[in-house]
Each structure stands twice: as structure tokens, then as C-alpha cells.
ChimeraX commands (.cxc) that place a marker at each C-alpha (Angstrom):
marker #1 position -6.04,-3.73,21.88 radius 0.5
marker #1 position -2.62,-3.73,20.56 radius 0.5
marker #1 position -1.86,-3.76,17.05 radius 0.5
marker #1 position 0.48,-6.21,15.50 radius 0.5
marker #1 position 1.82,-7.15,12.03 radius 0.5
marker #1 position -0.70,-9.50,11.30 radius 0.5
marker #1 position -3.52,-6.96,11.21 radius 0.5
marker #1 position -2.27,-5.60,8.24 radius 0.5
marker #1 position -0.89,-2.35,6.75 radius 0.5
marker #1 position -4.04,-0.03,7.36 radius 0.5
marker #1 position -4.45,-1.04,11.15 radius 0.5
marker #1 position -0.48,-0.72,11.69 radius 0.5
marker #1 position 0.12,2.90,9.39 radius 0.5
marker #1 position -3.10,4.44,11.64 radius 0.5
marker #1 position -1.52,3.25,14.98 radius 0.5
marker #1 position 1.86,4.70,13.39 radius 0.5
marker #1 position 0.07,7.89,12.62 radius 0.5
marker #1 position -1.75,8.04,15.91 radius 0.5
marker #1 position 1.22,7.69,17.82 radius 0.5
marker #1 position 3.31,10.77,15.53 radius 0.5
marker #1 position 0.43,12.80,16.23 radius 0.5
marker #1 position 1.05,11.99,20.15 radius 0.5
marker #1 position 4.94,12.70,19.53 radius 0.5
marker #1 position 3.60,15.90,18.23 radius 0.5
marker #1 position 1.36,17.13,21.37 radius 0.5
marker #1 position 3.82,15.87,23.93 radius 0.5
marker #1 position 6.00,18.31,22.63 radius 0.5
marker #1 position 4.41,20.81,24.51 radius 0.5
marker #1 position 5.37,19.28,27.29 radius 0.5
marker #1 position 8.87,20.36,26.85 radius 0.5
marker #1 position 10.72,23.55,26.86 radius 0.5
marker #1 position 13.86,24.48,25.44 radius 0.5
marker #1 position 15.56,21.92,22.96 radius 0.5
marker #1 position 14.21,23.93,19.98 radius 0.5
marker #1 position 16.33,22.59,17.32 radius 0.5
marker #1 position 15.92,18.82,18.15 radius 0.5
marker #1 position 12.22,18.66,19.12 radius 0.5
marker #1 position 11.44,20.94,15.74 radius 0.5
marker #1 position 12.82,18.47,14.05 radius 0.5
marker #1 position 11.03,15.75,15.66 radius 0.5
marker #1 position 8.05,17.39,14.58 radius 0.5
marker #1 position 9.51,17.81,10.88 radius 0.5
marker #1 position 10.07,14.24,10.60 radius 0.5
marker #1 position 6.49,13.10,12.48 radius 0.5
marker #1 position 4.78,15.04,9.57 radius 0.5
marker #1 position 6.88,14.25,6.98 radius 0.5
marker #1 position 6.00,10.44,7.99 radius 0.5
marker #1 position 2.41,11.30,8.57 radius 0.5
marker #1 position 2.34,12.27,5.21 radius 0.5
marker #1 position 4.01,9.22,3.76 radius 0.5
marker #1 position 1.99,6.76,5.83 radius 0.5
marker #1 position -0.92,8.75,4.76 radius 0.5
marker #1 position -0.24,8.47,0.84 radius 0.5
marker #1 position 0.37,4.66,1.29 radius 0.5
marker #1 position -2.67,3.98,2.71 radius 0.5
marker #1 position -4.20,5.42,-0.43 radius 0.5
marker #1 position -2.27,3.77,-2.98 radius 0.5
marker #1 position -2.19,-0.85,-3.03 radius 0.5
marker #1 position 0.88,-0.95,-4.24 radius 0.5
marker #1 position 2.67,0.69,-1.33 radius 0.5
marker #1 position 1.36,-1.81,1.08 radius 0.5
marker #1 position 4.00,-4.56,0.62 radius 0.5
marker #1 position 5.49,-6.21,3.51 radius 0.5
marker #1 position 8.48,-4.59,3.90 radius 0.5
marker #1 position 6.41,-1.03,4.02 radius 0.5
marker #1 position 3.73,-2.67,6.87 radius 0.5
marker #1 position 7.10,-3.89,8.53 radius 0.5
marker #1 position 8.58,-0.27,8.46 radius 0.5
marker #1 position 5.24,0.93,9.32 radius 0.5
marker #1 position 5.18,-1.10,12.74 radius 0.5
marker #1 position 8.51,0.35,13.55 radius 0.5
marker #1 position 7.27,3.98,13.30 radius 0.5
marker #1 position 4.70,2.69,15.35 radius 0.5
marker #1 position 6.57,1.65,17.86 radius 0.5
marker #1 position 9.56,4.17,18.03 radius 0.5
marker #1 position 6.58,7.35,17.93 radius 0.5
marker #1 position 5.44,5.09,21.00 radius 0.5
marker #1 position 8.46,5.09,22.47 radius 0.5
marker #1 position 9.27,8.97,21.75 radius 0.5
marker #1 position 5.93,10.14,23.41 radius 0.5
marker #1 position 6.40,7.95,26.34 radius 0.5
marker #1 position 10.18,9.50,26.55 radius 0.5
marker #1 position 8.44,13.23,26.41 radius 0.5
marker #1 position 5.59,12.86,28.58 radius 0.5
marker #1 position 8.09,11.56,31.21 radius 0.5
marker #1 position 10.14,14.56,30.88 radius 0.5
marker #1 position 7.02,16.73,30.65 radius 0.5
marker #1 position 6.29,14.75,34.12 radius 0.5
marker #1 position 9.19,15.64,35.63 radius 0.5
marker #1 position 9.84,19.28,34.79 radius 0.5
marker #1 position 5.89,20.13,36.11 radius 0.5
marker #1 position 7.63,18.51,39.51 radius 0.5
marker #1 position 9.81,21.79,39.83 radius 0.5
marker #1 position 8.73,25.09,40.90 radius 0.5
marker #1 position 9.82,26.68,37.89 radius 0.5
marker #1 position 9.60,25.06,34.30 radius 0.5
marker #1 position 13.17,24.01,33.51 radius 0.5
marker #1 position 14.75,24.94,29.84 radius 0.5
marker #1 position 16.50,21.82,28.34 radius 0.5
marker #1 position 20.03,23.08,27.23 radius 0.5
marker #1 position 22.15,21.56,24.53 radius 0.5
marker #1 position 24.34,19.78,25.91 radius 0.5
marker #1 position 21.81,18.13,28.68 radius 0.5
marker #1 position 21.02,14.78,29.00 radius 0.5
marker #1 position 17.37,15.05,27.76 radius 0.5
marker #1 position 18.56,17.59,24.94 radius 0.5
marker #1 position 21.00,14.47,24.35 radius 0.5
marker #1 position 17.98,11.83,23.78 radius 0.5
marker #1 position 16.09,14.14,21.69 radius 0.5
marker #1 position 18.62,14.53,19.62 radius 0.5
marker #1 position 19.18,10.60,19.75 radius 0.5
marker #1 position 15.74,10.14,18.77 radius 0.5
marker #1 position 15.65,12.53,16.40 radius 0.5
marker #1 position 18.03,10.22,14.58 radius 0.5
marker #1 position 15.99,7.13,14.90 radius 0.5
marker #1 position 13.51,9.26,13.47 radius 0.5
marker #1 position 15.03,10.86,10.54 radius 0.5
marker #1 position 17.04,6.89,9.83 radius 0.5
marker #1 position 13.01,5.24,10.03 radius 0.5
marker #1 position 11.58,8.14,7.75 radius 0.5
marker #1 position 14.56,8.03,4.92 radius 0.5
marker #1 position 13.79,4.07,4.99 radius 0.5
marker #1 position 9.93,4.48,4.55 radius 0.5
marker #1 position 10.69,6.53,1.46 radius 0.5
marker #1 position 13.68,4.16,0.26 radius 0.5
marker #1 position 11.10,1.04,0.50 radius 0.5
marker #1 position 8.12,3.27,-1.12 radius 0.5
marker #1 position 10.36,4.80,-3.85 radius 0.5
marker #1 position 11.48,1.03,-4.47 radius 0.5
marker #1 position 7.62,-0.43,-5.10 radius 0.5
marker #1 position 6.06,-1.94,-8.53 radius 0.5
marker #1 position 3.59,0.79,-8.75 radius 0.5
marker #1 position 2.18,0.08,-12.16 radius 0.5
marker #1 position 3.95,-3.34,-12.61 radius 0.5
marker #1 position 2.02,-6.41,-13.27 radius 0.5
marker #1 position 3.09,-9.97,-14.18 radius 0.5
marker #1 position 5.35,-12.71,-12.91 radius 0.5
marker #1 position 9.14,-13.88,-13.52 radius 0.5
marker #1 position 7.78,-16.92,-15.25 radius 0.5
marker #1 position 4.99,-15.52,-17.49 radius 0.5
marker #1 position 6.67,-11.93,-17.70 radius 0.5
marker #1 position 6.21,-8.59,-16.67 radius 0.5
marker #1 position 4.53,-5.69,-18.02 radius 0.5
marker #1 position 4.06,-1.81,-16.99 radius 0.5
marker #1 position 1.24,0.00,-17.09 radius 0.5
marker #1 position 2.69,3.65,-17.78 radius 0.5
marker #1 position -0.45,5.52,-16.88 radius 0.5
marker #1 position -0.78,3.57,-13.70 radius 0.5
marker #1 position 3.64,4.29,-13.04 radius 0.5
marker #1 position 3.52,7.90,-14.09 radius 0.5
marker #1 position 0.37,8.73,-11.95 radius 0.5
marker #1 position 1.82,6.93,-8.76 radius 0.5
marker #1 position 5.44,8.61,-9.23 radius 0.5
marker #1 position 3.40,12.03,-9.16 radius 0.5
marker #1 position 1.36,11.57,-6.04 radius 0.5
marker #1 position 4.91,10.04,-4.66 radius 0.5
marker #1 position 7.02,12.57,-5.78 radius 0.5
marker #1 position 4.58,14.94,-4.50 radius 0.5
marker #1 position 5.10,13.73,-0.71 radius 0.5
marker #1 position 8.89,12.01,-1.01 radius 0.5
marker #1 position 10.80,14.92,-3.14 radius 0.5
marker #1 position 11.67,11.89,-5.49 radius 0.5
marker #1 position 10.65,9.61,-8.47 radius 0.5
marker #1 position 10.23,5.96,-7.82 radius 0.5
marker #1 position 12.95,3.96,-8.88 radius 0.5
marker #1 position 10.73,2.38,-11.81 radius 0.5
marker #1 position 9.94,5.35,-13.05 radius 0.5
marker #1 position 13.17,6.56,-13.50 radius 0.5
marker #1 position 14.69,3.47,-15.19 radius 0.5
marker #1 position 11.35,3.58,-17.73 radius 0.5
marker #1 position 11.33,7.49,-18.06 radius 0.5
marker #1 position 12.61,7.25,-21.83 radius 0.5
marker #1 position 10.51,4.31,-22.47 radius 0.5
marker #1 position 7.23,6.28,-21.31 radius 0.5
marker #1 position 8.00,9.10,-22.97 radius 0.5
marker #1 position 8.37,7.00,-26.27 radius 0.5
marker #1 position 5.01,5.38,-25.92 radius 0.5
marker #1 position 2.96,8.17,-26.36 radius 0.5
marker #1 position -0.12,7.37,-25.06 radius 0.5
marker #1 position 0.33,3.86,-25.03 radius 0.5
marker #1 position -0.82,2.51,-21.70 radius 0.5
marker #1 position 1.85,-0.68,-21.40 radius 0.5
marker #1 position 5.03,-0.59,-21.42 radius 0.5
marker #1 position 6.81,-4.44,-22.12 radius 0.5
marker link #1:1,2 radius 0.2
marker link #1:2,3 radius 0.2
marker link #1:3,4 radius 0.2
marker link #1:4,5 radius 0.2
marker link #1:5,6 radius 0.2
marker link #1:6,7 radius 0.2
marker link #1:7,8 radius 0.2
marker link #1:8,9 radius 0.2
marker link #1:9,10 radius 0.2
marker link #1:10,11 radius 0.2
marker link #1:11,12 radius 0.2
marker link #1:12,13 radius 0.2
marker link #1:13,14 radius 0.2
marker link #1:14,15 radius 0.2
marker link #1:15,16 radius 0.2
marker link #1:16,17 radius 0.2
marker link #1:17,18 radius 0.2
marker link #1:18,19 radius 0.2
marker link #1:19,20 radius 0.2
marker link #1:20,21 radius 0.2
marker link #1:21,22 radius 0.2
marker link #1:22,23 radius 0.2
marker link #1:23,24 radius 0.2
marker link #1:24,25 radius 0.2
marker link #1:25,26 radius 0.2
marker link #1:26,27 radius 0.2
marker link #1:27,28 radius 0.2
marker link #1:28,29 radius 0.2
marker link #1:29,30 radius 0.2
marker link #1:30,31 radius 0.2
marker link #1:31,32 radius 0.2
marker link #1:32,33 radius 0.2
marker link #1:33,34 radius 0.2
marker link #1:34,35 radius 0.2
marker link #1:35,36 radius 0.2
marker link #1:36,37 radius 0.2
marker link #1:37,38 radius 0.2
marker link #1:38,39 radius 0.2
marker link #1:39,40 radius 0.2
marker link #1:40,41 radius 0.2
marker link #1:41,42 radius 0.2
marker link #1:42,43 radius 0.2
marker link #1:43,44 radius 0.2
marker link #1:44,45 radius 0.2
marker link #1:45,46 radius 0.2
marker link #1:46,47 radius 0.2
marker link #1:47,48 radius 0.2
marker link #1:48,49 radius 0.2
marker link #1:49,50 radius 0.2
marker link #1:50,51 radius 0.2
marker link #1:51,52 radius 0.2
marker link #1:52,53 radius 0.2
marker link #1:53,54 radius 0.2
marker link #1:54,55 radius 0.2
marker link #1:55,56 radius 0.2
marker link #1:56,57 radius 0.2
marker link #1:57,58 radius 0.2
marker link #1:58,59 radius 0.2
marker link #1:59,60 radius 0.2
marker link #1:60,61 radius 0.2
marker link #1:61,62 radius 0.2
marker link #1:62,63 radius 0.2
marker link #1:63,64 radius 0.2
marker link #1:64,65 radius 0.2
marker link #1:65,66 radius 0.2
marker link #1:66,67 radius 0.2
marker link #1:67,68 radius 0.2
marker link #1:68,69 radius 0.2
marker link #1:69,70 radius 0.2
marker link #1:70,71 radius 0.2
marker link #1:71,72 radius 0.2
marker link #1:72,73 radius 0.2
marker link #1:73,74 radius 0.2
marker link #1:74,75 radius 0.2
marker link #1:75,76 radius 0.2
marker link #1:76,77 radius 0.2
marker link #1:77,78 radius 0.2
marker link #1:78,79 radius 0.2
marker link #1:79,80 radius 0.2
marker link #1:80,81 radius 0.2
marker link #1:81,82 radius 0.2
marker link #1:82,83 radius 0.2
marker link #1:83,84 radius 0.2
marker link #1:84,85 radius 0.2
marker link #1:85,86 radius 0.2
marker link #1:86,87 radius 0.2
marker link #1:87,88 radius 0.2
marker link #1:88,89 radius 0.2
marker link #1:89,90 radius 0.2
marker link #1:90,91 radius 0.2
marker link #1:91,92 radius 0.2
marker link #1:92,93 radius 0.2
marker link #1:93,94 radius 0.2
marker link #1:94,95 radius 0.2
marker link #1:95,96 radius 0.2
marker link #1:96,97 radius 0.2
marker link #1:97,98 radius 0.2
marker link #1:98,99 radius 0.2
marker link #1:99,100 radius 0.2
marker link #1:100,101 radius 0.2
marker link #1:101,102 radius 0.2
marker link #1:102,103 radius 0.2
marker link #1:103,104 radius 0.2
marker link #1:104,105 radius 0.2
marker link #1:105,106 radius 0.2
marker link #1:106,107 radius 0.2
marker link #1:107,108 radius 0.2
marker link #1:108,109 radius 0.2
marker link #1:109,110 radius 0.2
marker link #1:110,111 radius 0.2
marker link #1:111,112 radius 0.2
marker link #1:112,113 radius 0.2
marker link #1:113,114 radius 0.2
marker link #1:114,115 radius 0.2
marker link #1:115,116 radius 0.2
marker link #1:116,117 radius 0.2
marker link #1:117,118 radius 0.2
marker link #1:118,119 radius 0.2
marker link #1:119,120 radius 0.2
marker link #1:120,121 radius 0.2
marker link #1:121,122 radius 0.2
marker link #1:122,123 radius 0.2
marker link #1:123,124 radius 0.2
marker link #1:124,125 radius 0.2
marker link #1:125,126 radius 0.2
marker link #1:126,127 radius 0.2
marker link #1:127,128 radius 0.2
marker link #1:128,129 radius 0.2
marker link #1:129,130 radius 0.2
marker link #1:130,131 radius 0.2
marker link #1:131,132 radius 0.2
marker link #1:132,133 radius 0.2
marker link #1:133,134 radius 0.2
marker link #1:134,135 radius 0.2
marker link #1:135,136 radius 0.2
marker link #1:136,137 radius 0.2
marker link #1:137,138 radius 0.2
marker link #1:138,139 radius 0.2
marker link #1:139,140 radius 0.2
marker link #1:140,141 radius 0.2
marker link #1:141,142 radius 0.2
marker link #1:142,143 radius 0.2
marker link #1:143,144 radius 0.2
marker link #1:144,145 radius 0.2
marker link #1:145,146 radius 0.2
marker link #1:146,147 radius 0.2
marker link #1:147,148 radius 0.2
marker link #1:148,149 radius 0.2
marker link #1:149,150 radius 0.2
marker link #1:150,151 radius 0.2
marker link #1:151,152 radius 0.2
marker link #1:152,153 radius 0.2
marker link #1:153,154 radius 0.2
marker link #1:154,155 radius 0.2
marker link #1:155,156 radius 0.2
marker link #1:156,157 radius 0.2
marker link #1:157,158 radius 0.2
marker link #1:158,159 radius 0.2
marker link #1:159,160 radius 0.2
marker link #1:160,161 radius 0.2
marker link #1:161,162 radius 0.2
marker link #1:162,163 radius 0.2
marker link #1:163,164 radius 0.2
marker link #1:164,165 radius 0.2
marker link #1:165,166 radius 0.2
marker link #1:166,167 radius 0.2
marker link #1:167,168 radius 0.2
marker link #1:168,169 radius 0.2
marker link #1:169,170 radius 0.2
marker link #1:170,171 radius 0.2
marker link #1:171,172 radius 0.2
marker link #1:172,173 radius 0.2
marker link #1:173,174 radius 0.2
marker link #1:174,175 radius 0.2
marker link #1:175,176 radius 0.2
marker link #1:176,177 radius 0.2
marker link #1:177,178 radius 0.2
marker link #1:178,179 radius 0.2
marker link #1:179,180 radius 0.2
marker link #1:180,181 radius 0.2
marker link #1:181,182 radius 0.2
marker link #1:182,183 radius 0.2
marker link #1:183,184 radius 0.2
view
């Protein structure tokens, strides 16, 4: 059964992760192209990891992230399919053939290693960008819980390398509270 954007964030980010995990056999399909397929595995476990820490954490399951999260899903789909066809082909031949730089598979590895890197950078752009810890409306206001920021931007900071946008904007105010649990 295919999975589509209705079924919601869980359904789409385990597809996603499914299909990374099938980037990541399919590489041993392949041999040669160290430098782009390494990093094809880089950035499937970086993602992995990301996908992984959103599904554990409401407030990075926003649209835009489920959105982002079907296009992983679909480029990994499109990557393994990609591999497994050159995997096909090289079996054909007596002898397993080396992909070279300069090749024309080396050449959409490295293409897709791209697409890959590009989709990962803008799942961490959209989850550094989410109201963990925010509450409220435009019309009745907005308040922060700081507990609920500062323990998010850990576990995110932990997987990403970097502090959600929020927290950096309220770092001074959070470290003013002390121990005060909302920040307005």
C-alpha cells in the first residue's frame, strides 16, 4: 500500500526511513565510487536520525516537516531503485566493474548525493525553525515554556549540530528566568 501525505507524519517518516535503510543495503551492490556512495550513506543516517528524533518529539511534526518527510521518501525510493539497477547490470558482466570518477554512474551518484545532502540541510532548516515549547495564538498571545524549549533544543542539537532558532533568540531570556517555567 503506498503511503501518501494524508496518512500523516509517522506513516510517511517510517516509509522515509525504510527506504534510507534500502539506499543503504543497495550500496553493496556497487563497487567503486567510494567517495560519493559514502556519502550517500552519511547523509541516509544523518536523516535516519533526524526522522527518527521527530517522530519522538509533537512539535516537529508540522506540515512542512511531513511534506519534507515524503520527499525523502520518495528521492531514497528513487536512489535505491537507481542502485539496484546498476547493481543489476554490473552482475551481467563477467567481472564486477569498478565505477570510476568521471563515469556516468559515478556522475548520478554524485548527482544524487546532492539531492540528498540539499533534502537533509532542509529537514534540519524546517526542524531547527519549529515552536518547540511555544504555546498560544496571534490573537490571545504567545507564551514559552522554557523547560519544554531548552529540553527540545538539547535532544535537537544533539542530532542537528545546532540550536533551534527559538532558542537562540530566547537564550538570554531563559537564562534570566531562573527556574521559571514560562517565558512571555
Amino acid at each position: 500500500m503506498a503511503v501518501t501525505l494524508a496518512d500523516g507524519f509517522v506513516p510517511v517518516s517510517d516509509k522515509a526511513i525504510d527506504n534510507l535503510h534500502s539506499v543503504k543495503e543497495s550500496r553493496h551492490e556497487l563497487h567503486g565510487a567510494k567517495e560519493p556512495l559514502d556519502g550517500i550513506i552519511a547523509e541516509a543516517d544523518r536523516m535516519i536520525n533526524i526522522l527518527t528524533l521527530a517522530q519522538g518529539m509533537q512539535a516537529l511534526q508540522s506540515d512542512a516537516i511531513n511534506r519534507q518527510a515524503f520527499d525523502i521518501m520518495e528521492l531514497a525510493a528513487r536512489l535505491t531503485v537507481l542502485m539496484m539497477t546498476m547493481g543489476a547490470e554490473n552482475r551481467r558482466n563477467t567481472a564486477p566493474r569498478v565505477l570510476q570518477s568521471g563515469g556516468i554512474e559515478y556522475g548520478h551518484l554524485d548527482g544524487m548525493l546532492g539531492q540528498l545532502q540539499n533534502a537533509r540541510m532542509e529537514l534540519a532548516d524546517l526542524v531547527c525553525s519549529s515552536r518547540v515549547g511555544l504555546h498560544g495564538n496571534a490573537r490571545d498571545g504567545w507564551a514559552v515554556s522554557g523547560a519544554a524549549l531548552a529540553a527540545g533544543n538539547k535532544r535537537i542539537k544533539a542530532v542537528i549540530g545546532t540550536d533551534l532558532i527559538l532558542f537562540r533568540q530566547l537564550q538570554a531570556k531563559i537564562a534570566v528566568c531562573n527556574g521559571r517555567n514560562r517565558l512571555q
